[in-house]
N, C-alpha and C positions, 0 to 999 in steps of 0.2 A: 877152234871148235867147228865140225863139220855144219853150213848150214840147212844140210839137210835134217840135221838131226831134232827131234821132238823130247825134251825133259819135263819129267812134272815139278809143276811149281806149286806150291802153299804157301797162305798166307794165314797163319796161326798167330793167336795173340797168347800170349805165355803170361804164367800167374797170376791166372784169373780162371774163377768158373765159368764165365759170361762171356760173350762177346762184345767188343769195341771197349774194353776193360782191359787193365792191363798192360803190356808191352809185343806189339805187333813187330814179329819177324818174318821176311821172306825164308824160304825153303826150295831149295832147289835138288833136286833128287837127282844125282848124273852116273851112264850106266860103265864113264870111264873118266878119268884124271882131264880136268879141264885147266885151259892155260890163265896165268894169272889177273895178266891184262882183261882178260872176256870177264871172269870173273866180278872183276873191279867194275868194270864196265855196265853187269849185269846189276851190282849193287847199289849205284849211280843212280840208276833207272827207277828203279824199286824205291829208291829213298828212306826207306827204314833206320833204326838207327843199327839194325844189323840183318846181313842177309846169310845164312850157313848155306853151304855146299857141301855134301854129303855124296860119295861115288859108293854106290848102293851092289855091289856085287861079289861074288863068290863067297868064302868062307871065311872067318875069323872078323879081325879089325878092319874096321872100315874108315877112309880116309874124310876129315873133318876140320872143314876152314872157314872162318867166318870175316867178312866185310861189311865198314860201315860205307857210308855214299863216297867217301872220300882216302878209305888207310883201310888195309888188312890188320887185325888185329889180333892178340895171342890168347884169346880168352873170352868167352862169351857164353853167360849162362841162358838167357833166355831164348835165345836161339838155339844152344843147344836142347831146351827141354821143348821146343817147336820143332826139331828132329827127330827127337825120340817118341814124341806124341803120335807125327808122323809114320813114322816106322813100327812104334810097337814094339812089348816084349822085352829081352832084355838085349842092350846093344854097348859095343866098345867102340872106340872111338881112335884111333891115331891123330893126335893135333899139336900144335906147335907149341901145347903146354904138356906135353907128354900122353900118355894111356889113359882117357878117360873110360868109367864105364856109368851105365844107367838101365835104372830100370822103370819101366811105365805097370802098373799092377792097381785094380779097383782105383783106375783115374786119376791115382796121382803119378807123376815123374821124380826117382830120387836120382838126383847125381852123385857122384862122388869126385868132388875137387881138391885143390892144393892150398890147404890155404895160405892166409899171405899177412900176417898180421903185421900189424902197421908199426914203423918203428919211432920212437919220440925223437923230435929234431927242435921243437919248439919256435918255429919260423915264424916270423909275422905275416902273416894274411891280409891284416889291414887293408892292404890295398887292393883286394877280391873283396871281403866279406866286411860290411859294416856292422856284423855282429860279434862280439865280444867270444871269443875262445877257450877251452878249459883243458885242451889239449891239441896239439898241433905235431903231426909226423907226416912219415911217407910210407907206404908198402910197395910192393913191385915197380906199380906203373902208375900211381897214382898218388895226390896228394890226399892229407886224412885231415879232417879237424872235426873235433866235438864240441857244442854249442850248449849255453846253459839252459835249453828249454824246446817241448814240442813248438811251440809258436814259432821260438825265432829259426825252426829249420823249415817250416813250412812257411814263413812270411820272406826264407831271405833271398835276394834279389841278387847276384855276384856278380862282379863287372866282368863277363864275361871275354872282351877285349885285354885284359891283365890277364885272366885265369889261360887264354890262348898262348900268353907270350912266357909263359914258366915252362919248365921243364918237360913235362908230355904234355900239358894243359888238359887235366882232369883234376877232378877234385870230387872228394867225396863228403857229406856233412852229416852230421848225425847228433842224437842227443838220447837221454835215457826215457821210457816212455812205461809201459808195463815190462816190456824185456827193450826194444830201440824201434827208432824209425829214422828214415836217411832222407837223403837225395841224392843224385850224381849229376855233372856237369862234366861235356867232356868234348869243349869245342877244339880241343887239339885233335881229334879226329874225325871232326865232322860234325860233329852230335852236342847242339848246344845241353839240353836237358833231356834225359835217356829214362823213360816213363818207368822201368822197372829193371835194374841191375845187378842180375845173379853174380858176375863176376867179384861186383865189388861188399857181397857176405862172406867171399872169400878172406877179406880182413874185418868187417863187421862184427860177425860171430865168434871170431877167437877173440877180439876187443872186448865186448860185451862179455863174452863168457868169463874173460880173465876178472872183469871189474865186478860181476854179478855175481859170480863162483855156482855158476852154473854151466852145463854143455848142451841143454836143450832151449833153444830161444826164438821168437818169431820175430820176426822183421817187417816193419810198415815202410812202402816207398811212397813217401807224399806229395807225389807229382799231381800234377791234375787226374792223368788216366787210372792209377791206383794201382799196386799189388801189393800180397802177401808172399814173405817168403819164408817159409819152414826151414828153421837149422839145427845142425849137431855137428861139435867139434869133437873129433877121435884123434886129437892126437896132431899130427903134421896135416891131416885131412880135414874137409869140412865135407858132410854132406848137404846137400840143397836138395829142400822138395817143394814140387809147385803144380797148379794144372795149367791145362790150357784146351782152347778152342779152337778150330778148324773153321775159317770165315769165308776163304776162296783154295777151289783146288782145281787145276788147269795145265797146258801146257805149255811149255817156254819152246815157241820158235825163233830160234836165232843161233 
């Protein structure tokens, strides 16, 4: 990266009306293809549990990658909706999970994602979760398990040290609520507990939808910081809608 050059940078909390709510992404607005390392580097710094890079120029699809402090990653929803916030309007995207597209319209951001529904494997967890399970699978890059109750996914505690040493070391937990509510844990890339996890509705909402027999569902993340996330399963698709807030916007010298 030339250090001469000047990028705007934003720091947008996604799916949330409010500020300091939510899931805080950096944004980096860049006006040509940046090298991975700086990238990496950039997202270290910022410490979020994700930072998107978006090369903002010419016509059509626009190039979209997102890093947490520690791993690039193939998927990331609330970063993505802290770009399109960003940007505005309706916007495509070229990223390492194929052609996204999105649109920002009266405040809200809808994506349109892949979804990823979780397949049954029935593993024991035990050794992560000390709460009892009622379904245990895997989806793309993630571990899944569903829990018998709102409480025990908001009280539970995972031995974060074990959920590191498995396979990607994420996991995702959820249980049935008015439509569901989750959490994500995801110290295999960085990010011990990830405040609000557009990616991981991508297997949520087809989960729930299957069990519920319904395609339109809301989703509670009950982390400390909180979000909502809007879903509809079409198919192989999920959309995801959410807002978000604009907290810092400046520029990246480096």
């Amino acid at each position: 990266m030339d250090p001469s050059a000047q990028n705007e940078f934003h720091l947008v909390d996604a799916f949330t009306d409010r500020a300091f709510a939510g899931n805080p992404a950096g944004v980096v607005v860049l006006d040509q293809p940046a090298d991975a390392e700086w990238m990496q580097q950039v997202a270290a710094e910022m410490k979020h549990s994700e930072t998107a890079f978006v090369v903002n120029r010419g016509e059509g699809a626009k190039s979209l990658r997102w890093f947490t402090p520690a791993a690039e990653v193939s998927l990331c929803g609330h970063a993505t909706i802290a770009v399109t916030h960003v940007l505005g309007g309706h916007q495509v995207y070229d990223t390492l999970s194929g052609r996204l597209t999105c649109t920002k319209a009266d405040g809200w951001i809808e994506m349109d994602f892949p979804a990823d529904p979780p397949v049954e494997t029935g593993e024991d967890l035990s050794h992560i979760l000390k709460e009892p399970t009622t379904f245990t699978g895997r989806a793309r890059e993630n571990l899944f398990a569903v829990l018998d109750s709102v409480e025990a996914v908001r009280d539970a505690e995972p031995d974060l040290d074990a959920l590191r040493a498995t396979w990607t070391g994420r996991l995702i937990i959820t249980a049935q609520d008015d439509d569901f509510v989750s959490r994500f844990f995801g110290p295999g890339v960085g990010v011990d507990e990830d405040p609000v996890t557009g990616s991981a509705h991508c297997s949520l909402a087809p989960y729930w939808a299957r069990r519920l027999g319904k395609t339109t569902l809301v989703g509670q993340q009950l982390s400390a910081r909180g979000g909502t996330v809007r879903t509809e399963v079409r198919d192989d698709r999920v959309l995801l809608r959410g807002q978000a807030v604009t907290v810092v916007s400046g520029e990246l010298y480096v």
